[in-house]
C-alpha positions in Angstrom: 130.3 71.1 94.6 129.2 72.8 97.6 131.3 75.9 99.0 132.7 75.4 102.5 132.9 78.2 105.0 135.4 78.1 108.0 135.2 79.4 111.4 137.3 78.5 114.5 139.4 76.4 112.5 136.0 74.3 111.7 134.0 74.0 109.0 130.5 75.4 109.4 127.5 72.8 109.3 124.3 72.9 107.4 122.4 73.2 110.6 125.1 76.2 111.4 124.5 77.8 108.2 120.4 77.8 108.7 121.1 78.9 112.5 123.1 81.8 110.9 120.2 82.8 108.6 117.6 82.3 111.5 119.3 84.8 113.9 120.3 87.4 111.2 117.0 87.9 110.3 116.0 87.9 113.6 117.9 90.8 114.0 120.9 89.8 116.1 123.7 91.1 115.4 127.0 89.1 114.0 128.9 89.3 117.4 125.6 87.9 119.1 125.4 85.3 116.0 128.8 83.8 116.6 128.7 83.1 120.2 125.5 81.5 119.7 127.0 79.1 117.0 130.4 79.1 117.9 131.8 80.7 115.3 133.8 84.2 114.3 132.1 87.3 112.8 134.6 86.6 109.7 132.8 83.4 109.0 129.5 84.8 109.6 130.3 87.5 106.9 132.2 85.4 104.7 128.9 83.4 104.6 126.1 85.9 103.9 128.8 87.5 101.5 128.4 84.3 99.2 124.4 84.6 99.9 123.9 88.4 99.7 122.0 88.2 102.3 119.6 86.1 101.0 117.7 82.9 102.8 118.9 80.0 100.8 116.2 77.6 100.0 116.9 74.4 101.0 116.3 71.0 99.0 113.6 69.3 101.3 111.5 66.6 100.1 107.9 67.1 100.4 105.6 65.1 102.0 103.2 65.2 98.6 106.1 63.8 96.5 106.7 59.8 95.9 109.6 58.5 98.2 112.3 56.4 97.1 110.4 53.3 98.5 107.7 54.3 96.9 109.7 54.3 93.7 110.6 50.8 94.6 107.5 49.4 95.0 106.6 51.0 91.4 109.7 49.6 89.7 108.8 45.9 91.2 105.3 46.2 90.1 106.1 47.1 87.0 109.2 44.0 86.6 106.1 41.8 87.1 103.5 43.2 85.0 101.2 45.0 87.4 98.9 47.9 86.0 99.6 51.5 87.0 95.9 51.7 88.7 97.0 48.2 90.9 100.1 50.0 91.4 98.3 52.9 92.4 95.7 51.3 95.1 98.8 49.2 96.8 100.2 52.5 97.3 97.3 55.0 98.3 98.3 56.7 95.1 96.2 58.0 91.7 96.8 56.2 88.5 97.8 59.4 87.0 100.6 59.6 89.7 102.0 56.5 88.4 101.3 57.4 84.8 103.7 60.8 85.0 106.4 59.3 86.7 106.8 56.4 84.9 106.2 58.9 81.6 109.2 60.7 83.2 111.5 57.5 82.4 110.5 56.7 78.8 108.8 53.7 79.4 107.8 50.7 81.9 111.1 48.8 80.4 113.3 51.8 81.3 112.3 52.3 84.8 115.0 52.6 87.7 113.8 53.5 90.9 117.0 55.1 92.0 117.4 57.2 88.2 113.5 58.5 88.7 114.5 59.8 92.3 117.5 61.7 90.7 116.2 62.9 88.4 112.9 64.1 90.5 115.3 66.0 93.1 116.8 67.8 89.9 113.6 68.6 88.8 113.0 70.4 92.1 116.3 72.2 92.1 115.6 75.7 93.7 116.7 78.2 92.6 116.5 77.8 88.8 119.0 79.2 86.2 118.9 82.6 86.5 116.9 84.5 83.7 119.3 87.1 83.1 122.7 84.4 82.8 120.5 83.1 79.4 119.4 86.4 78.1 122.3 88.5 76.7 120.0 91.2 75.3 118.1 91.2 78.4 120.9 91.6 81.0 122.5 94.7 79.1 119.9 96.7 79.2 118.8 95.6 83.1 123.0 96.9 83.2 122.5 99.7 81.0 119.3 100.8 84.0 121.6 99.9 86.4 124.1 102.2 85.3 121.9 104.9 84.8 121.2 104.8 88.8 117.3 103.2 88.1 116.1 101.4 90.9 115.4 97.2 89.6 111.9 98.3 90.2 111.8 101.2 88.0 113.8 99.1 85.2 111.4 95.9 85.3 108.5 98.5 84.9 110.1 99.9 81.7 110.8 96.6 80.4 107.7 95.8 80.8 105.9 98.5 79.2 108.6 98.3 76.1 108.6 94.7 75.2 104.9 94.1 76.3 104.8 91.3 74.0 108.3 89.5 74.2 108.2 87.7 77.5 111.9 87.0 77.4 112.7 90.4 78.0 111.1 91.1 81.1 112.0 90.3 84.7 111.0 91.0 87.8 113.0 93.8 90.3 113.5 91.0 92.9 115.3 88.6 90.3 117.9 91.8 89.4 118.1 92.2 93.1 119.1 87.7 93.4 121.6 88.4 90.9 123.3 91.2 92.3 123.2 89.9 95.4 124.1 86.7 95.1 128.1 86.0 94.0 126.9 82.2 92.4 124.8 84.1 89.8 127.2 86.0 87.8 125.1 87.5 85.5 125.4 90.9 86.5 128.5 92.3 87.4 129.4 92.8 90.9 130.1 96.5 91.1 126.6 97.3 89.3 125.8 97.0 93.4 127.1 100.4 94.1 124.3 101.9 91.3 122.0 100.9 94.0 120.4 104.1 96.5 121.6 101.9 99.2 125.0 100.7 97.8 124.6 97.2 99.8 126.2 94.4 98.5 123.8 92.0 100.2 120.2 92.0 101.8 120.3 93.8 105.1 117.0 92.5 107.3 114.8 95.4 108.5 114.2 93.9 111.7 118.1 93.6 112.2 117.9 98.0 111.4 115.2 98.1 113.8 116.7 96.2 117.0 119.8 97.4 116.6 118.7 101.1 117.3 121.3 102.9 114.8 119.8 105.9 113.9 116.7 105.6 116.8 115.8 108.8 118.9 116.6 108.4 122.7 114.0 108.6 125.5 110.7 109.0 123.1 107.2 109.0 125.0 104.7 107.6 121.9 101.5 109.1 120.2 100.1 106.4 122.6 100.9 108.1 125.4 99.1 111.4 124.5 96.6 112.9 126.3 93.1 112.0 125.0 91.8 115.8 124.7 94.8 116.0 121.8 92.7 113.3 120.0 89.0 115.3 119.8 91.0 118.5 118.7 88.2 120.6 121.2 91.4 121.8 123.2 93.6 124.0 121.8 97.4 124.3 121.6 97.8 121.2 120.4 100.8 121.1 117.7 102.2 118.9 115.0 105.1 119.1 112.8 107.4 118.4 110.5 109.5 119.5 107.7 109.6 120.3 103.9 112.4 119.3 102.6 113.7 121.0 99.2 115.9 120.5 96.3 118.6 117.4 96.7 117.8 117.7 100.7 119.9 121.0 101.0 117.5 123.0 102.5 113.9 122.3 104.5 111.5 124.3 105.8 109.6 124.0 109.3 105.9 123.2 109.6 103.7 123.8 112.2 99.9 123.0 112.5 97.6 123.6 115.0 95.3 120.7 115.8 92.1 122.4 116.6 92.1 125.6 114.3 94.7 124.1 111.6 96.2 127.2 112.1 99.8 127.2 110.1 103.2 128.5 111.2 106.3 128.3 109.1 110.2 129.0 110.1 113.4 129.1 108.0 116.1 127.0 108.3 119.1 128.6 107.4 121.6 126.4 109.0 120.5 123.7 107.8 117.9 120.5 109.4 120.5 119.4 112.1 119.2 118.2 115.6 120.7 121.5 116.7 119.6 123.8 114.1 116.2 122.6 114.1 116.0 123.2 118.2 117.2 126.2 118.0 114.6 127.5 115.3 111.6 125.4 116.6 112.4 126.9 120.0 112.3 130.8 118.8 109.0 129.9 116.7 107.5 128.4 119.5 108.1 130.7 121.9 106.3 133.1 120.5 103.2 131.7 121.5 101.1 132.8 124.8 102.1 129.7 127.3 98.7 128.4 127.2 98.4 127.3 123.4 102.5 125.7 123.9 100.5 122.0 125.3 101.9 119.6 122.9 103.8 118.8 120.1 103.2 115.4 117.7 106.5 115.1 115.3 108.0 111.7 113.5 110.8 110.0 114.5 113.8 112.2 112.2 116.7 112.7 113.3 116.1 116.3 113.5 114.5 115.7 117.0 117.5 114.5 118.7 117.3 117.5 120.7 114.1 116.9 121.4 114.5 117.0 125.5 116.4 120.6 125.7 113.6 121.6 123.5 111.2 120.7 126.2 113.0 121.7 128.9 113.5 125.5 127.1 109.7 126.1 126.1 108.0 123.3 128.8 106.2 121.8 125.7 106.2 118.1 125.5 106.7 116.0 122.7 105.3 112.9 121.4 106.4 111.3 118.8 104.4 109.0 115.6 105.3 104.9 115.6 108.2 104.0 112.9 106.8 104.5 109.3 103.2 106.2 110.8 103.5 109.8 109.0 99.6 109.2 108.9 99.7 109.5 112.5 99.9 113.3 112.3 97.9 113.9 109.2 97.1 117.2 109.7 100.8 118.4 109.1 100.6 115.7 106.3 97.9 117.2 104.6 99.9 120.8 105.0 102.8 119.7 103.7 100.9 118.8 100.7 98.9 121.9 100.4 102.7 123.9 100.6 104.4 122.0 97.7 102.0 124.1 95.9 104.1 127.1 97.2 107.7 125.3 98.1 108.3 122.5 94.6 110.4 119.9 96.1 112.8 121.2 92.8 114.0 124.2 94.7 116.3 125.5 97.1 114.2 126.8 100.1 117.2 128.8 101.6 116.0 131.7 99.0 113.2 132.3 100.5 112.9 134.9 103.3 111.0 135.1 106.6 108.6 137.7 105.0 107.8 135.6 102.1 107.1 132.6 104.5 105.0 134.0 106.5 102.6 135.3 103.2 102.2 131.9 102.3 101.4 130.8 106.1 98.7 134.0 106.4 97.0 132.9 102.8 96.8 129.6 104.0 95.4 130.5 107.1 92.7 133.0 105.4 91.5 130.0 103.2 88.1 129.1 104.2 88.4 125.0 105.8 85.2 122.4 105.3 86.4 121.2 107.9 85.6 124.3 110.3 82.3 124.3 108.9 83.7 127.0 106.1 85.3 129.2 108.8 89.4 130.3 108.2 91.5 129.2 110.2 92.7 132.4 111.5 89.5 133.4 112.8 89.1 130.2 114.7 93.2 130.5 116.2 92.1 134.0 116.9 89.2 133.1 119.5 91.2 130.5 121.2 93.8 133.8 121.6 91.3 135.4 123.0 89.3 133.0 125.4 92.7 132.8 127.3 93.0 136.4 126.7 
């Protein structure tokens, strides 16, 4: 029996429930949701509570599929002794149409148009039984993952590579997600949801992250916006950064890298990545430079940046900032980073490391020859940029 949801002392329609899921992963948020419907937030979360989040798919009849008149027509034709193929051309149909779905029934004798249409509807049931509610075995040991904080992706890997030849015990990471997610499953216990990085109980849209700015930098001007001499690197004073981040995200590192020379500066953070901490170091580092090589400065959008206005106004620098989820937008820093975690393992904790001992690693990297310079180091090409505004 289908579950009713309330709202407004009203019971929430089908049309209500796909207007719901329409809008919610849109993006809007619940208040936005209910006024639209006409509705209370408690419904709307009542509802996807029951979901997890997850678009239901609806039963809708598709246009391919024999109709119940259809099914009609066949059940008279057969009552008086027409052929499937006669059958077939009076309805625009193949035989072989004809042949399966009277097959379905058992026989000619046994056909009911109304049973066949039943029975074809249950045959299209979406979604199916869920694999893990069949598979004892198989759903302790998705747990047992689950318990050991892997990630449904990681454990339908493992499976995978373990029982390569026994296709009952592997499943994909979305079906682990379905079951989780979704209360009408069962087969997984609900509080295996806090294993989860996330610890969501239900599918949160990205788009509804996106719009609703939580987390989002304030008054950014885009890499789009950037001057075009950053892009041909022939001007220098040109910065990008970022930062290393070290063992369990205690500690980071900044990185800076000049566009032009690839010239690389590094500076403690012993107070930690905050918004403030980082503006406070960035702005000593950067300062430290002659006026004309402070142009600009490309960095992602962390939160580390909030500051990122009083930074501009202390050291008249301006900063740009990469599209969502563009890290290759700033490659050079990218490339850096990678050439560092030679130096700084993403298994330590960076706050042992002194000034002194980051800026050896910055002058060897700096003294390594670069194809891209045509072989030269990338001190000697910061150097004469140093001294042509000398």
């Amino acid at each position: 029996m289908e579950r009713e949801w309330t709202g407004n002392a009203r019971r929430l329609s089908e049309a209500d429930r796909r207007e719901i899921e329409r809008r919610i992963h849109a993006g809007e948020t619940f208040e936005v949701v209910a006024g639209a419907v006409g509705c209370s937030t408690k419904s709307i979360q009542r509802y996807l509570a029951l979901t997890g989040g997850i678009r239901i798919r609806r039963r809708e009849r598709s246009a391919l599929r024999l109709t119940l008149g259809e099914r009609e027509e066949i059940s008279r034709g057969l009552t008086e002794g027409e052929s499937l193929r006669s059958i077939g051309r009076r309805l625009s149909r193949s035989a072989s149409t004809i042949s399966r779905e009277v097959a379905w029934s058992g026989s000619r004798s046994e056909y009911r148009a109304w049973r066949a249409d039943e029975a074809a509807l249950e045959r299209g049931r979406r979604p199916k039984r869920c694999k893990l509610a069949g598979q004892a075995r198989l759903c302790r040991e998705v747990a047992d993952g689950l318990r050991a904080f892997w990630s449904p992706q990681q454990i339908a890997a493992r499976l995978s590579r373990e029982h390569a030849d026994d296709a009952s015990m592997r499943v994909s990471h979305e079906t682990i997600y379905r079951t989780l997610f979704v209360q009408a499953r069962g087969a997984l216990r609900k509080e295996l949801t806090s294993c989860l990085r996330s610890g969501r109980a239900q599918r949160r849209p990205r788009l509804r992250t996106e719009l609703s700015g939580a987390g989002r930098l304030r008054n950014v001007v885009l890499i789009s916006d950037r001057p075009a001499e950053v892009e041909d690197r022939a001007v220098p004073g040109h910065w990008e950064g970022d930062l290393l981040i070290g063992k369990e995200a205690r500690s980071a590192i900044g990185t800076l890298v000049e566009r032009s020379s690839r010239y690389v500066m590094l500076f403690r953070l012993p107070h930690g990545r905050s918004a403030e901490a980082v503006r406070v170091a960035l702005t000593r580092q950067i300062s430290k430079l002659p006026k004309e090589l402070r142009r600009t400065l490309t960095w992602d959008q962390g939160k580390e940046m909030a500051d990122h206005v009083r930074f501009s106004m202390d050291t008249e620098m301006q900063v740009y900032f990469c599209d969502p989820h563009s890290p290759w937008q700033r490659g050079s820093n990218e490339n850096t980073n990678g050439l560092l975690r030679q130096y700084f393992p993403s298994t330590e904790d960076f706050r042992q490391y002194s000034t002194a001992h980051l800026n050896a690693v910055a002058r060897q990297l700096n003294n390594r020859p670069r194809q891209t310079l045509n072989w030269m180091k990338p001190s000697e090409v910061f150097s004469q940029s140093v001294a042509s505004i000398g």
